[in-house]
C-alpha positions as CSV (number, residue, x, y, z in Angstrom):
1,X,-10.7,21.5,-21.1
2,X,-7.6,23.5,-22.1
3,X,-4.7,22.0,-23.8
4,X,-3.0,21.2,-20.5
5,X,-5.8,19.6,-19.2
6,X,-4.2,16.5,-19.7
7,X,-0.9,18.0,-18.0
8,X,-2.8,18.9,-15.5
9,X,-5.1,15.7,-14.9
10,X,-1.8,13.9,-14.4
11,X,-0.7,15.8,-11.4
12,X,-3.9,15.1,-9.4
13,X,-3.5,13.3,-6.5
14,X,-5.5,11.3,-4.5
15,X,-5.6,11.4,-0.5
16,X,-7.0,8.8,2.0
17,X,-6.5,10.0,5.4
18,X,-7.6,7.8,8.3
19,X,-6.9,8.5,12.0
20,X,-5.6,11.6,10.8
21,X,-2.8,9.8,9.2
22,X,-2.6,9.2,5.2
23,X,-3.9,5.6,4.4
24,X,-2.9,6.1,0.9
25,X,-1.9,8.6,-1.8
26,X,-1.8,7.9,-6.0
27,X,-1.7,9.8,-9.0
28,X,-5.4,10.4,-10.4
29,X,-6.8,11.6,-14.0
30,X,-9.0,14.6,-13.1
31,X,-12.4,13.7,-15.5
32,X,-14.5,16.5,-14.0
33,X,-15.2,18.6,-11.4
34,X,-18.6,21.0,-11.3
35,X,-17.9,22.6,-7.9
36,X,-19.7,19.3,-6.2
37,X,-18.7,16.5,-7.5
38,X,-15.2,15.8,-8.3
39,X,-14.5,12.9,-10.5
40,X,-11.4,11.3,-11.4
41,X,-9.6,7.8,-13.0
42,X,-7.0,6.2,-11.4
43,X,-5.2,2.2,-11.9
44,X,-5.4,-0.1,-8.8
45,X,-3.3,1.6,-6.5
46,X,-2.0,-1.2,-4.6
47,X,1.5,-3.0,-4.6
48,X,-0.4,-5.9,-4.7
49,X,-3.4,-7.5,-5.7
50,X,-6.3,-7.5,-2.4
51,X,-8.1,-10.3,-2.7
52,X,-11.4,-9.6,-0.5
53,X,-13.4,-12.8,-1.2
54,X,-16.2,-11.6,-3.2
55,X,-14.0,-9.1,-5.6
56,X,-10.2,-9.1,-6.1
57,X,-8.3,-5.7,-7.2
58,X,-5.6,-6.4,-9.6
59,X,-2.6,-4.5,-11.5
60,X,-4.7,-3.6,-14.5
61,X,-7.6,-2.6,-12.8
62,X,-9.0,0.9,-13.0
63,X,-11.2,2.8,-10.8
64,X,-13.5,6.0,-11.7
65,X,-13.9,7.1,-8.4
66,X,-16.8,10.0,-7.3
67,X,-16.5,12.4,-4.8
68,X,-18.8,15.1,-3.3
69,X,-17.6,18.1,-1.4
70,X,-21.6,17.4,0.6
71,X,-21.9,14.3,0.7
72,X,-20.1,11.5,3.2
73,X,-19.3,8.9,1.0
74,X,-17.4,8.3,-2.5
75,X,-18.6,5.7,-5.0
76,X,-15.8,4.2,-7.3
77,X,-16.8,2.0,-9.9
78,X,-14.1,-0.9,-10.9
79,X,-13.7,-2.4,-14.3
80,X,-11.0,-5.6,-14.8
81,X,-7.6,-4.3,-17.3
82,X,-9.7,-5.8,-20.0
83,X,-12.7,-3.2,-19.1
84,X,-15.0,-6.0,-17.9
85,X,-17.8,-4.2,-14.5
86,X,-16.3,-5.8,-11.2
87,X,-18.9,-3.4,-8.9
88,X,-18.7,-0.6,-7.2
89,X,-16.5,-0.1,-3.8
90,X,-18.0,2.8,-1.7
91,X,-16.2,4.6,1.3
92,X,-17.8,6.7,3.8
93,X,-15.9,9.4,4.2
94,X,-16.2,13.4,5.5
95,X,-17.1,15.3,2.1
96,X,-14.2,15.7,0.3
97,X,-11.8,18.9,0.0
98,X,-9.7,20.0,-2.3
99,X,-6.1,21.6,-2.2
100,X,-4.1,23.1,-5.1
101,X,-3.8,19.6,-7.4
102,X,-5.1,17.4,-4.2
103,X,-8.5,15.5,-3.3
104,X,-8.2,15.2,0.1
105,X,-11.1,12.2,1.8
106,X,-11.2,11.2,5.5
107,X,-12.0,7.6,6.1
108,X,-14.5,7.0,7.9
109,X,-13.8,3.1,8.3
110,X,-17.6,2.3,6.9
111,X,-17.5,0.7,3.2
112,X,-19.8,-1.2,0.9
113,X,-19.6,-3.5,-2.0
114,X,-22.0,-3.8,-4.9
115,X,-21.5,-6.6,-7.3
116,X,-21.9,-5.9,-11.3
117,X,-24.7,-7.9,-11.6
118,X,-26.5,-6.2,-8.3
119,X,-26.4,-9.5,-6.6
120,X,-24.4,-9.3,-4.1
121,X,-24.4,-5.9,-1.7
122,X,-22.9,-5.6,1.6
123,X,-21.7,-3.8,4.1
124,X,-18.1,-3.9,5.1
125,X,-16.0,-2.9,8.4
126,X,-19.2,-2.4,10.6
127,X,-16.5,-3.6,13.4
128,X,-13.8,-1.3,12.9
129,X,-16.0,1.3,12.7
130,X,-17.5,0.4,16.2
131,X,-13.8,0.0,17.4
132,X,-12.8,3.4,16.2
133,X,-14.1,5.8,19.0
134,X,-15.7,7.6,16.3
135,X,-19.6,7.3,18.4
136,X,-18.2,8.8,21.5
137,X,-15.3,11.1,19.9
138,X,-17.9,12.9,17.4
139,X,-21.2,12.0,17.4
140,X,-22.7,14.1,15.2
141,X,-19.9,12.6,12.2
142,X,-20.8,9.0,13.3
143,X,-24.4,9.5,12.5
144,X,-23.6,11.0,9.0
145,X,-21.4,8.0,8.7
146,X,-24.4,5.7,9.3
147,X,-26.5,7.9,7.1
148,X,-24.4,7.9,4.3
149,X,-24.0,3.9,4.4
150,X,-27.7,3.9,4.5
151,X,-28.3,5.4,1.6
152,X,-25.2,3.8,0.0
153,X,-26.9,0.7,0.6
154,X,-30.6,2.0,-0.4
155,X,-29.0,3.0,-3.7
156,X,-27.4,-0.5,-4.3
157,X,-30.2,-2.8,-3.8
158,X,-32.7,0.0,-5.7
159,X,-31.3,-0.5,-8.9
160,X,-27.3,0.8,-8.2
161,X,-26.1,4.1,-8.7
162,X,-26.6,5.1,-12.7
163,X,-28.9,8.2,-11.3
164,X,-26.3,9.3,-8.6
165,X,-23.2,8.8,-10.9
166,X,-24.8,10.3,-14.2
């Protein structure tokens, strides 16, 4: 990395378009990109903390988030302020694209949580995605959605995601 790497790395931004409207847009530390995979650090971007039940993200938190320019998902692993392993939050999404000093994903409503410990996996917003229109708007998208949560899940119950992350 050149001496403004760091410069640069601070002007990354983050994208999360769902609908076709932004979801959500923050201020991400570029780590590495090798054409494919795009990988970048970022703090809890929420005004608040989310408490989902089985994980809560928290000021403090920080997420090293993946992305793939061909794949339909992103995996983003979460450690507590103090730099304890929450899991791993995954989103399907359209591959990503990139533009100028922005990482721009399409949520694709289909998530999935792995614990730390590998315990507890699951699949999340199975409804929304069935509400979305997504099946009967573009078919051939939903069934990469599917796909990718498939796998997603595969990955998370065969031993996590240290292969597909390394």
């Amino acid at each position: 990395m050149s001496a403004n790497s760091a410069d640069e790395a601070a002007r990354w931004e983050v994208l999360l378009v769902k609908a076709g409207r932004t979801k959500i847009r923050y201020r991400a530390a570029l780590l590495g990109d090798d054409g494919t995979r795009v990988v970048v650090r970022a703090p809890w971007a929420g005004d608040e903390a989310r408490d989902f039940g089985f994980v809560r993200f928290e000021r403090g938190d920080v997420f090293t988030e993946y992305y793939w320019r061909d794949r339909w998902y992103a995996v983003k692993e979460v450690r507590a302020a103090d730099g304890a392993l929450k899991g791993w939050y995954c989103d399907v999404t359209r591959p990503a694209m990139i533009s100028g000093a922005e990482l721009v994903v399409e949520d694709l409503d289909l998530d999935l949580w792995r614990s730390a410990d590998g315990i507890d996996v699951r699949r999340l917003d199975e409804d929304e995605f069935a509400a979305s229109g997504l099946v009967e708007r573009d078919p051939e998208a939903a069934a990469a959605a599917v796909a990718a949560l498939d796998e997603l899940e595969r990955l998370a119950r065969g031993g996590g995601f240290a292969e597909l992350l390394g």
